[in-house]
VOPARO-626838 format. One line per 2 residues: number of its first residue (from 1); their letters; for each residue x, y, z of N, C-alpha, C. Coordinates in Angstrom, 1 decimal, decimal comma. Each point is the difference from the previous one (the first is absolute). Example, Ala and Ser with C-alpha at 12.3 -4.5 7.8 and 13.67 -1.06 7.14 Angstrom:
1) AS) 13,2:-5,7:7,8:-0,9:1,2:0,0:0,9:1,2:0,0  -0,4:1,1:-0,7:0,9:1,1:0,0:-0,8:1,1:0,8
END
This chain:
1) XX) 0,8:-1,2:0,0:-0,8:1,2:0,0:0,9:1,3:0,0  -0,3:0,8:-0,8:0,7:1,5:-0,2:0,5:0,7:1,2
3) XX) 0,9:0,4:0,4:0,5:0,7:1,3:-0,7:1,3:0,3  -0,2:0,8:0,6:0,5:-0,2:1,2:-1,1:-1,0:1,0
5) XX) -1,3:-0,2:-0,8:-1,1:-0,9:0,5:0,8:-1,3:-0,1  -0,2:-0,9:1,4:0,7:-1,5:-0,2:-1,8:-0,7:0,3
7) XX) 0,1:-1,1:-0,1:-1,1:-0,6:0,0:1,0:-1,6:0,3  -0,7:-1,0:1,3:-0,1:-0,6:1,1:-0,5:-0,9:-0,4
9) XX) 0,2:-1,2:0,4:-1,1:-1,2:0,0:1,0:-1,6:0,6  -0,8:-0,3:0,9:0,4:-1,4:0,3:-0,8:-1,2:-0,2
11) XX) 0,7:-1,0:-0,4:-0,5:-1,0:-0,8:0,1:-1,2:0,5  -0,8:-1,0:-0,2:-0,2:-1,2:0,4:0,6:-1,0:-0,9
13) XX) 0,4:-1,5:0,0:0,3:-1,0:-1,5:-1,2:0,1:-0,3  0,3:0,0:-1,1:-0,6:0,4:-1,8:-0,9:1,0:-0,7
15) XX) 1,0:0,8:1,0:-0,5:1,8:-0,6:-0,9:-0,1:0,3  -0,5:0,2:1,1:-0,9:0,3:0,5:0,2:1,6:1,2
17) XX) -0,6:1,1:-0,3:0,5:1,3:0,9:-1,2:-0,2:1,1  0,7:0,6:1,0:-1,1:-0,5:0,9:0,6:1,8:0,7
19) XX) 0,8:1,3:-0,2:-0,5:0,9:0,3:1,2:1,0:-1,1  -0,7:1,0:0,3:0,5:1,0:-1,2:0,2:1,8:0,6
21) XX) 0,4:0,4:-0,2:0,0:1,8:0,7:1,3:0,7:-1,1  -0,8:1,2:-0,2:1,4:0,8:-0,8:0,3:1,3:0,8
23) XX) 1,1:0,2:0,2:0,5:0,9:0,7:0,9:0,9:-0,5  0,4:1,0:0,7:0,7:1,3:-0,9:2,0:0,1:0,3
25) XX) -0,1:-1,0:1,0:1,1:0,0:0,9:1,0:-0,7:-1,1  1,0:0,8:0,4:1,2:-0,2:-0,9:0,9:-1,7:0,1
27) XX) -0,3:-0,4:1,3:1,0:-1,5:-0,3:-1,8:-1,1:0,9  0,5:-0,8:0,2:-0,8:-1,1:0,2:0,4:-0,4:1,9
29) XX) 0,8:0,4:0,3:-0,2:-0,3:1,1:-0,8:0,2:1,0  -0,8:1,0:0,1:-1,0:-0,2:1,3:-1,8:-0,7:-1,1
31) XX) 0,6:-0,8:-0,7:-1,4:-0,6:-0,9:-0,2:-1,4:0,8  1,4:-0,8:0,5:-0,5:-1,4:0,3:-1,0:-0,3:0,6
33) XX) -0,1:0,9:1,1:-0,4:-0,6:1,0:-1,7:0,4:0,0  -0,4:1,3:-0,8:-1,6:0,2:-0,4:-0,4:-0,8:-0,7
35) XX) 1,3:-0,9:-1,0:-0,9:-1,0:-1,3:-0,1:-1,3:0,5  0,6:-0,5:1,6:0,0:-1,3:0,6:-1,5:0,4:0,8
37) XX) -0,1:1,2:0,5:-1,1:-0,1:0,8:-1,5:-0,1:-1,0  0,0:1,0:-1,4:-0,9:-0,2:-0,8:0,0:-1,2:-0,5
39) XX) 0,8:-1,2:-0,2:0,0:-1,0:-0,5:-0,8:-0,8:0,9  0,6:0,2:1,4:-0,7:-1,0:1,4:-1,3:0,3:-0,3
41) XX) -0,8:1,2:-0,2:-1,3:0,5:0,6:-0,8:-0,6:-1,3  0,7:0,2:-1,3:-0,3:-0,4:-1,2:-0,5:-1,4:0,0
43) XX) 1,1:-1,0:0,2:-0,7:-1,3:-0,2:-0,2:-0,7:1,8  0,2:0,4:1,2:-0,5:-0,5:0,7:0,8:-1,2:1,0
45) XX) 1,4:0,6:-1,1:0,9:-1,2:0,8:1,5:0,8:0,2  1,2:-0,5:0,4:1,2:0,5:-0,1:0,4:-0,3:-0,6
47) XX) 0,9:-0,2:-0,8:1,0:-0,3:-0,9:1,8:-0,7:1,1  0,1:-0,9:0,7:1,3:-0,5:0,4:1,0:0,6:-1,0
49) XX) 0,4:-0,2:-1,0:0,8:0,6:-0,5:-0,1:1,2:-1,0  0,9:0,9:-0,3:0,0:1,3:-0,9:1,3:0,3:-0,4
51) XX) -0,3:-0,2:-1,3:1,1:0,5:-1,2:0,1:1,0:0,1  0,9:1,0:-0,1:0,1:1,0:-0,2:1,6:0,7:-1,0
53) XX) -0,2:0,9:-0,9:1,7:0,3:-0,5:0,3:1,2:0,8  1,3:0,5:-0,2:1,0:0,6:0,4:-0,8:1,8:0,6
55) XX) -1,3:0,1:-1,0:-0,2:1,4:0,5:-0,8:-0,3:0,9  0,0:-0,5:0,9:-1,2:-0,3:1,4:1,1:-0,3:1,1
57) XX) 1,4:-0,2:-0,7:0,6:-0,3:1,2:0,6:1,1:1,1  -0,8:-0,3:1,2:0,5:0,9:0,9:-0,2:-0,5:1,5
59) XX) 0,7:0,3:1,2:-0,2:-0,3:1,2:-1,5:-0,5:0,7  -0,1:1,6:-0,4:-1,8:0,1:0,3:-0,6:-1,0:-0,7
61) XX) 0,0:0,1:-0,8:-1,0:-1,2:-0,9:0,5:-1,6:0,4  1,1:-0,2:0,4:0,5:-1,6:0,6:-0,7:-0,1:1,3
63) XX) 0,4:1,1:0,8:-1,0:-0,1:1,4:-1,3:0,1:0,1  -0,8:0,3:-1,2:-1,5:0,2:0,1:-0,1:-1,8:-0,2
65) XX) 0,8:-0,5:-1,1:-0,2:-1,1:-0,7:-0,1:-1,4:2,0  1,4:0,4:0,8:-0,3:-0,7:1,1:-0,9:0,3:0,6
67) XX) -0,5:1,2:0,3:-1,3:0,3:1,3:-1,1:-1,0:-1,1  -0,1:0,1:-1,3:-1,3:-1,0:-0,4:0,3:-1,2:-0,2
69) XX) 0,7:-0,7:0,6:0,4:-1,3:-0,4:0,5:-0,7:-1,7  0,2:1,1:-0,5:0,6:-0,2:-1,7:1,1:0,2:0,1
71) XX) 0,3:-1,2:-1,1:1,0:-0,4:-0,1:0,3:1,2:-1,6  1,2:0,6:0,3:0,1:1,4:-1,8:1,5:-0,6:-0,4
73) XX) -0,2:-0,7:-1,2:0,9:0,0:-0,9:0,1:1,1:-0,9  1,3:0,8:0,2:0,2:1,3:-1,0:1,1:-0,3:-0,2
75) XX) 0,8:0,8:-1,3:1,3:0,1:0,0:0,6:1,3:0,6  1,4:-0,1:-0,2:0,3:1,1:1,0:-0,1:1,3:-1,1
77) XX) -0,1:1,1:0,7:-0,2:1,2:-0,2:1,9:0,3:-0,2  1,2:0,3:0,4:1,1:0,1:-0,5:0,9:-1,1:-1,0
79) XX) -0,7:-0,8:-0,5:0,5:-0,9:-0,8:1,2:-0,5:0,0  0,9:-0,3:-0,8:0,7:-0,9:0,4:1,3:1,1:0,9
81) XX) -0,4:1,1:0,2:1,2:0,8:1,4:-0,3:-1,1:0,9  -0,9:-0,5:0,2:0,2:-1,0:1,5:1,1:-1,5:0,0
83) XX) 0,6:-0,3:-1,4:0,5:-0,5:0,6:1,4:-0,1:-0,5  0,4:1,7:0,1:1,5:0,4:0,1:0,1:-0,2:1,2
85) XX) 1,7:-0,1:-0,1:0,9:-0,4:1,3:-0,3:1,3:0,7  -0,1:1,0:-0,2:-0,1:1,0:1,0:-1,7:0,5:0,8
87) XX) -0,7:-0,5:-0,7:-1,6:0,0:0,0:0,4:0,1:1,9  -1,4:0,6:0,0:0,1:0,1:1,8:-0,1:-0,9:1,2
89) XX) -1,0:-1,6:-0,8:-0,2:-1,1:0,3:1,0:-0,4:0,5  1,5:0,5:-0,9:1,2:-1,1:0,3:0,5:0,8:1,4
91) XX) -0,7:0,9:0,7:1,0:0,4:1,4:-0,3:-0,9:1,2  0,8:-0,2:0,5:-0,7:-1,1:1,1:0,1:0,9:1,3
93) XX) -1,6:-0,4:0,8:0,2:0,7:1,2:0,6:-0,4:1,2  0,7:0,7:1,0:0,5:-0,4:1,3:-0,7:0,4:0,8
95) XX) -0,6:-0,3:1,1:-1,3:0,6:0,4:0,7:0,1:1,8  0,9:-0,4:0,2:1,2:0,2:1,1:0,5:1,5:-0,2
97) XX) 0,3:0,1:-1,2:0,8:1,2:0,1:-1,0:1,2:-1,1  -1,2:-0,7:-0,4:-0,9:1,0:-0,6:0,2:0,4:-1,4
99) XX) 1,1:-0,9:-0,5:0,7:0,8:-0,6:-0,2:-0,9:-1,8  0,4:0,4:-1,1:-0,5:-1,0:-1,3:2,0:-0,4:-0,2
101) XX) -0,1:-0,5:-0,7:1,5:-0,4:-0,6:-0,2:0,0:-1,8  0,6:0,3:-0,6:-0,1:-0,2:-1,2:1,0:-0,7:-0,5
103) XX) 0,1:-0,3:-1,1:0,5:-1,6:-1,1:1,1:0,3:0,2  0,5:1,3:0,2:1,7:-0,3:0,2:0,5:0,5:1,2
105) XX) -0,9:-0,7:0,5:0,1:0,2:1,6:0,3:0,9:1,0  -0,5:1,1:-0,6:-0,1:1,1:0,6:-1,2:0,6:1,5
107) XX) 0,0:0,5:0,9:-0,8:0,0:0,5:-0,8:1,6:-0,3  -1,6:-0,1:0,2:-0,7:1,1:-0,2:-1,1:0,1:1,1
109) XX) 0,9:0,9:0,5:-0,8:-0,1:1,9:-1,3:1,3:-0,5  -0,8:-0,4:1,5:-1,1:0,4:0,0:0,3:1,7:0,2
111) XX) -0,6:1,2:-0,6:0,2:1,1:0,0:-1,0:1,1:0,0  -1,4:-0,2:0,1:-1,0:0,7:-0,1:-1,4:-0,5:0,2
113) XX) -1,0:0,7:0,3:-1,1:-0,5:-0,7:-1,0:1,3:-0,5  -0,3:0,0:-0,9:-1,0:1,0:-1,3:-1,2:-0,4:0,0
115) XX) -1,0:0,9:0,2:-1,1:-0,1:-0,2:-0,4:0,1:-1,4  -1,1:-0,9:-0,8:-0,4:0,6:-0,9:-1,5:0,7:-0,1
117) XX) -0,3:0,4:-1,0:-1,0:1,0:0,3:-1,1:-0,8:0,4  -0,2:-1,2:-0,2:-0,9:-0,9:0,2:-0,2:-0,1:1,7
119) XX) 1,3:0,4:0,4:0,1:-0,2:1,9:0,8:-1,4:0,5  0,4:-0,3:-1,4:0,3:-1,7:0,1:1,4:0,2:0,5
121) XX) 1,1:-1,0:0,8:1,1:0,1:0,5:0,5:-0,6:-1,1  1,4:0,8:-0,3:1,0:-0,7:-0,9:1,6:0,1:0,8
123) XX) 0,8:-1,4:0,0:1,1:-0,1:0,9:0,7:0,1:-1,5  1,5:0,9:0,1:1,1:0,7:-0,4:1,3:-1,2:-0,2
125) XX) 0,6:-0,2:-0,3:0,9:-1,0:0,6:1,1:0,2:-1,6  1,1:0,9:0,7:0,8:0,2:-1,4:1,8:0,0:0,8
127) XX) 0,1:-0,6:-1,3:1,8:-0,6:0,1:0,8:1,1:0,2  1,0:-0,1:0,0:1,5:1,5:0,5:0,2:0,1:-1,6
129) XX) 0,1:1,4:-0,2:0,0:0,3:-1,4:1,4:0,1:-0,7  1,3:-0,3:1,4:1,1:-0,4:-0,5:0,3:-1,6:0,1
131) XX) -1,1:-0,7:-0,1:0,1:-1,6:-0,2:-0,7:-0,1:-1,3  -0,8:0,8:-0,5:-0,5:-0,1:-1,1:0,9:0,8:-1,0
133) XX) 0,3:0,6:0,1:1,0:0,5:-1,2:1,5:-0,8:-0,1  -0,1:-0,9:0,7:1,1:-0,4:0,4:-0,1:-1,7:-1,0
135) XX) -1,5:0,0:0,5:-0,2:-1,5:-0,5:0,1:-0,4:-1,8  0,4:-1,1:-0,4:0,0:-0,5:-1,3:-1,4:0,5:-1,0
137) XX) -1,4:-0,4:1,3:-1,3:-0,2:-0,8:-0,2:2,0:0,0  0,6:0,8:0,3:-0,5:1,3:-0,1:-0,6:0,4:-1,8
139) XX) -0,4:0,7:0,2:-0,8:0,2:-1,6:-0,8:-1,0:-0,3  -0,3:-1,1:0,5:-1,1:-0,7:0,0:-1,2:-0,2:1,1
141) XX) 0,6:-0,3:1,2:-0,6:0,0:1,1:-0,7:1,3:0,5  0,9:1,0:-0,4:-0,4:1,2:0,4:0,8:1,0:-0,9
143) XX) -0,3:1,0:-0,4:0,6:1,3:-0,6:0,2:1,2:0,7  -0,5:0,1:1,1:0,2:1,4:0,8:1,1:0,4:0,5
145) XX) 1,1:0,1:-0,3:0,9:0,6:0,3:0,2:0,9:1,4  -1,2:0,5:0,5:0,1:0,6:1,5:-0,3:-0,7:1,2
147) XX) -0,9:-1,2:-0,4:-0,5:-0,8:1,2:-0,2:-1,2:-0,1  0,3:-0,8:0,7:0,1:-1,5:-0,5:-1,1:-0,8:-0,3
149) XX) -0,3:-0,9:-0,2:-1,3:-0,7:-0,7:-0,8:-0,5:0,7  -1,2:0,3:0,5:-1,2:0,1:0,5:-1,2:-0,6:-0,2
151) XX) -0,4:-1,0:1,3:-1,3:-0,8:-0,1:-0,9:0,8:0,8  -1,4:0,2:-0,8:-0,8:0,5:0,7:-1,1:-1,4:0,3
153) XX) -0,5:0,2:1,4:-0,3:-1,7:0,4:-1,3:0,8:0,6  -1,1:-0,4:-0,2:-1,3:-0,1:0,6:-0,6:-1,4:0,0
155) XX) -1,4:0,4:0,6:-0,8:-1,4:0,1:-0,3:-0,8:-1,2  0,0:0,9:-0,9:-0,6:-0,8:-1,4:1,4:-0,7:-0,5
157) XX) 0,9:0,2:0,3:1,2:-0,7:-0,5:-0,4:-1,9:0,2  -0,2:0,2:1,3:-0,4:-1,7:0,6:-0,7:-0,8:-1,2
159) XX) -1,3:0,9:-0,2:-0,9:-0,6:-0,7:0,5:-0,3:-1,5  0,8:0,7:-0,8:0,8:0,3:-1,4:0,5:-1,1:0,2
161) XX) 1,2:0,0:1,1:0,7:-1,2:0,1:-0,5:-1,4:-0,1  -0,9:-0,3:0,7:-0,4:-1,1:0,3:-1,4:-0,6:-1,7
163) XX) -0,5:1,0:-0,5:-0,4:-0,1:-1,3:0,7:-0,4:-0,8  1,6:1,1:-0,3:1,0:-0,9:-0,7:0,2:-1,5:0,1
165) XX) 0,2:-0,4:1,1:0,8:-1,3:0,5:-1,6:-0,9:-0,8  -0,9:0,6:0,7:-1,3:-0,7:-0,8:-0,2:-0,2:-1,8
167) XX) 0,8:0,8:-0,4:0,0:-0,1:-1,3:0,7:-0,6:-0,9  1,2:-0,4:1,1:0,9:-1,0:-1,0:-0,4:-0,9:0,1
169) XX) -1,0:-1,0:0,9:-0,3:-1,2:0,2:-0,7:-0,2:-1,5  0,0:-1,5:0,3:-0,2:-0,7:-1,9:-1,3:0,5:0,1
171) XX) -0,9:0,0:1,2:-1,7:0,1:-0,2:-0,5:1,1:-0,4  0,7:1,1:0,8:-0,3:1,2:-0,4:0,4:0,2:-1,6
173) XX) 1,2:0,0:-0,5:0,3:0,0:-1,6:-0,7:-1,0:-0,8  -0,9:-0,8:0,5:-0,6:-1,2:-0,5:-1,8:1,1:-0,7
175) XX) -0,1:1,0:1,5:-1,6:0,4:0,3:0,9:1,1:-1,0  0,6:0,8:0,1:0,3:1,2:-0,8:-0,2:-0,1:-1,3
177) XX) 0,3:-1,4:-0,3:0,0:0,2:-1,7:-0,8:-0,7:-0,7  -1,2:0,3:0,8:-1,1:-0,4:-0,4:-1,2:1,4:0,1
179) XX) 0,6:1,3:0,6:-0,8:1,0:-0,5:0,4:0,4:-1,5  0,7:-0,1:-0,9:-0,1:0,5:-0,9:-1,0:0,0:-0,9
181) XX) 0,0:-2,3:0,2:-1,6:-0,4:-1,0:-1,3:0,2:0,7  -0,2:1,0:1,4:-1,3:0,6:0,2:-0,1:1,3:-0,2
183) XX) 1,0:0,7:0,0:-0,6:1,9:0,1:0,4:0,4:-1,2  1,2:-1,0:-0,7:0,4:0,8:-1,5:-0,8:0,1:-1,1
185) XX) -0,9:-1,3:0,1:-0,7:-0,5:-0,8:-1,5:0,6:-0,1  -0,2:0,7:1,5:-1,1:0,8:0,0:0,2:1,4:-0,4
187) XX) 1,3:0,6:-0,5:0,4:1,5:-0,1:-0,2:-0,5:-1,5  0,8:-0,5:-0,6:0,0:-0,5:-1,3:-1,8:0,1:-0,5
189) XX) -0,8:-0,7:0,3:-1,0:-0,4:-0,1:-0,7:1,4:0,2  -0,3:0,5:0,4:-0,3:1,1:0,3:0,2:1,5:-1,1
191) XX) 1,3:-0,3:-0,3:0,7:1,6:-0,8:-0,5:-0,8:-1,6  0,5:-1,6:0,0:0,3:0,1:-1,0:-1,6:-0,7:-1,2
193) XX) -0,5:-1,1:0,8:-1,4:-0,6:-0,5:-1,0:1,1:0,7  0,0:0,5:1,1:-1,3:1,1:0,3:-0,1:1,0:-0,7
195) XX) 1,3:0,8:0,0:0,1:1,1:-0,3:0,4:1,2:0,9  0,4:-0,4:1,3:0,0:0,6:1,2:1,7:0,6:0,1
197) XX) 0,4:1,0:-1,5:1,2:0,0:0,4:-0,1:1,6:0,1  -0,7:0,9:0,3:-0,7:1,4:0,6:-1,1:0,2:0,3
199) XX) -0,4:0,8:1,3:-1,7:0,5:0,0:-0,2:0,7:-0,5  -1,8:0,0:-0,2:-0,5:0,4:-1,0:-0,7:1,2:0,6
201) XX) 0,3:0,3:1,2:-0,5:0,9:1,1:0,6:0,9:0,8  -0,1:1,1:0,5:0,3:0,6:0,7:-0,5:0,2:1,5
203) XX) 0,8:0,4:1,1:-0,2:0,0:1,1:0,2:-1,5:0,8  0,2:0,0:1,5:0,3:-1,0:0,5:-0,6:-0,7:0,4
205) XX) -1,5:0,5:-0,2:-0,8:-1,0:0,2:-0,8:-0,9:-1,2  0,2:1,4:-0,7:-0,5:-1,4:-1,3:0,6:-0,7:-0,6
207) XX) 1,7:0,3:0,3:1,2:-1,2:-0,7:-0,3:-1,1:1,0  -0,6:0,3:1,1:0,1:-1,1:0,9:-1,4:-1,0:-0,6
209) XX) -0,9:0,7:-0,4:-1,3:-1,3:-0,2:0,2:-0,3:-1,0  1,0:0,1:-1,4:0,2:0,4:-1,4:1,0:-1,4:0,9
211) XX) 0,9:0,1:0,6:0,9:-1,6:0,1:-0,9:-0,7:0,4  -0,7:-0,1:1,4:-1,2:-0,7:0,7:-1,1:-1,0:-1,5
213) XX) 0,3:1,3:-0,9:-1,3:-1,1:-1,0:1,0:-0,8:-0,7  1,2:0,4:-0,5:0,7:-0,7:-0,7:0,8:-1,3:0,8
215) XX) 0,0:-0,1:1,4:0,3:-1,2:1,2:-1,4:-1,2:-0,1  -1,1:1,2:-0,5:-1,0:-1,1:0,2:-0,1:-0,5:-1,1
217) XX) 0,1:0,8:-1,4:-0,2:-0,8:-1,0:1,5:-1,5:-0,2  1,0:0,6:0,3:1,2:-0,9:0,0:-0,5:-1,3:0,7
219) XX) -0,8:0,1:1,3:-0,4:-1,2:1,0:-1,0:-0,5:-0,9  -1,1:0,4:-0,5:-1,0:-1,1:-0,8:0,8:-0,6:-0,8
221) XX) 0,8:0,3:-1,2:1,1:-0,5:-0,5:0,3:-1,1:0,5  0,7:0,2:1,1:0,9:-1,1:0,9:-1,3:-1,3:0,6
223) XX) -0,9:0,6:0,7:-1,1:-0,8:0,3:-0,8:-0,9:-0,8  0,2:0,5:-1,1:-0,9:-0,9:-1,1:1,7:-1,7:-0,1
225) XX) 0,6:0,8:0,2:1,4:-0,9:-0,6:0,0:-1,2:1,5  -0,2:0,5:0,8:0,0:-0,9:1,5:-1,2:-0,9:0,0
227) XX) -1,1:1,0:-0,1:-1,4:-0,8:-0,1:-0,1:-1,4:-0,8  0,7:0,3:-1,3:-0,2:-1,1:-1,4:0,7:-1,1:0,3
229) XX) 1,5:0,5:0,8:1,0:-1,2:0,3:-0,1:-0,6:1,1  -1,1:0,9:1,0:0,1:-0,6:1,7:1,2:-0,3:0,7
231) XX) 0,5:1,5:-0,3:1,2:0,5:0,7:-0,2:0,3:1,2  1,0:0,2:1,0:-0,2:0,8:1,5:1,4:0,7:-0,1
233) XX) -0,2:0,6:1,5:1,1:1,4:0,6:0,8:-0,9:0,6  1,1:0,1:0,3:1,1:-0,5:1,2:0,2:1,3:0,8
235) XX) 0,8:-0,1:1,3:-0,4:0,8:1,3:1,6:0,8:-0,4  0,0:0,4:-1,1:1,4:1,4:-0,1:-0,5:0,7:-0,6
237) XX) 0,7:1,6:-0,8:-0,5:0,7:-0,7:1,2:1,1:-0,5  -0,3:0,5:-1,1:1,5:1,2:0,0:-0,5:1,4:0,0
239) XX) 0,7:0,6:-0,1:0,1:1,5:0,0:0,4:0,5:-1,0  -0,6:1,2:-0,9:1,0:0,6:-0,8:-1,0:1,3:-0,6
END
């Protein structure tokens, strides 16, 4: 759909949309968690697992995913930076001395804590800026020439982390790559057999019923195709 209107929908196996919303908002992150609740209210049930790609990934959205008991397969949001040797993952913490260590064993003691505007606490923890200039990995690890290289550590870090470690497992890369043959096939299907590749309307509310009819005509579509073959739903769903 044409920018700067994005248009939403999560989907069930075999294209089936079960909710839809178009919004004005520049990236997709605060969308997951309205289009898991419209989906729940939509058909009456939860969805155990949820596909999701790279623009939904964020803290917030992994912690909404635990308070509901869903299970969110996404990919990561910094792509393959996570798994350079200097990525932030690789500092290991000392929790004796407070302090992080980094890959060439440097230590980056605790030095501050910053509020963000949100109110949220952020802990500081940055290396001697003559061990970093000093070190082999400089210009990679870090570029700053005045201050040495710097982990900013909050709560959502836990959750990031522990998602990663969740993502390399075979299961999760098993569920991941299997959103592509639910939500791509419905974009596809949509711009290119509907015709749904601009609205035909103006304002936010009537781009919004202008998708709404074209979600519902796409579902009789799909329903006639389940009905004939006496298909069903399985208990996951993707995002996109």
């Amino acid at each position: 759909m044409a920018s700067p209107v994005k248009a939403a929908a999560a989907t069930r196996p075999g294209l089936l949309i079960t909710a839809t919303d178009v919004v004005t908002a520049p990236t997709d992150y605060h969308q997951l968690a309205p289009m898991l609740s419209e989906a729940e209210a939509m058909t009456g049930g939860r969805a155990e697992t949820t596909l999701a790609d790279g623009g939904y990934h964020t803290a917030a959205n992994l912690e909404s995913g635990d308070q509901r008991g869903q299970i969110l397969v996404m990919s990561e949001r910094y792509g393959e930076s996570v798994r350079g040797p200097y990525f932030k993952d690789r500092f290991v913490y000392d929790e004796t001395t407070d302090s992080y260590q980094c890959p060439e064993g440097k230590a980056l003691p605790f030095r501050s804590i910053v509020k963000t505007k949100g109110g949220a606490a952020i802990r500081l923890y940055r290396a001697s800026r003559m061990d970093c200039r000093a070190c082999p990995a400089f210009g990679v690890c870090t570029k700053d020439k005045h201050t040495g290289r710097a982990l900013w550590i909050g709560s959502a870090d836990l959750v990031l982390r522990r998602h990663r470690a969740w993502m390399e497992t075979d299961e999760a890369l098993a569920l991941y790559a299997r959103r592509k043959t639910l939500i791509e096939p419905v974009c596809g299907i949509l711009k290119e057999q509907m015709g749904g590749r601009r609205f035909l309307l103006r304002g936010l509310a009537n781009v919004r019923a202008e998708f709404a009819l074209l979600a519902a005509a796409f579902n009789l579509r799909t329903l006639w195709r389940f009905w004939s073959a006496g298909l069903s739903t399985a208990p996951f769903a993707a995002q996109g």
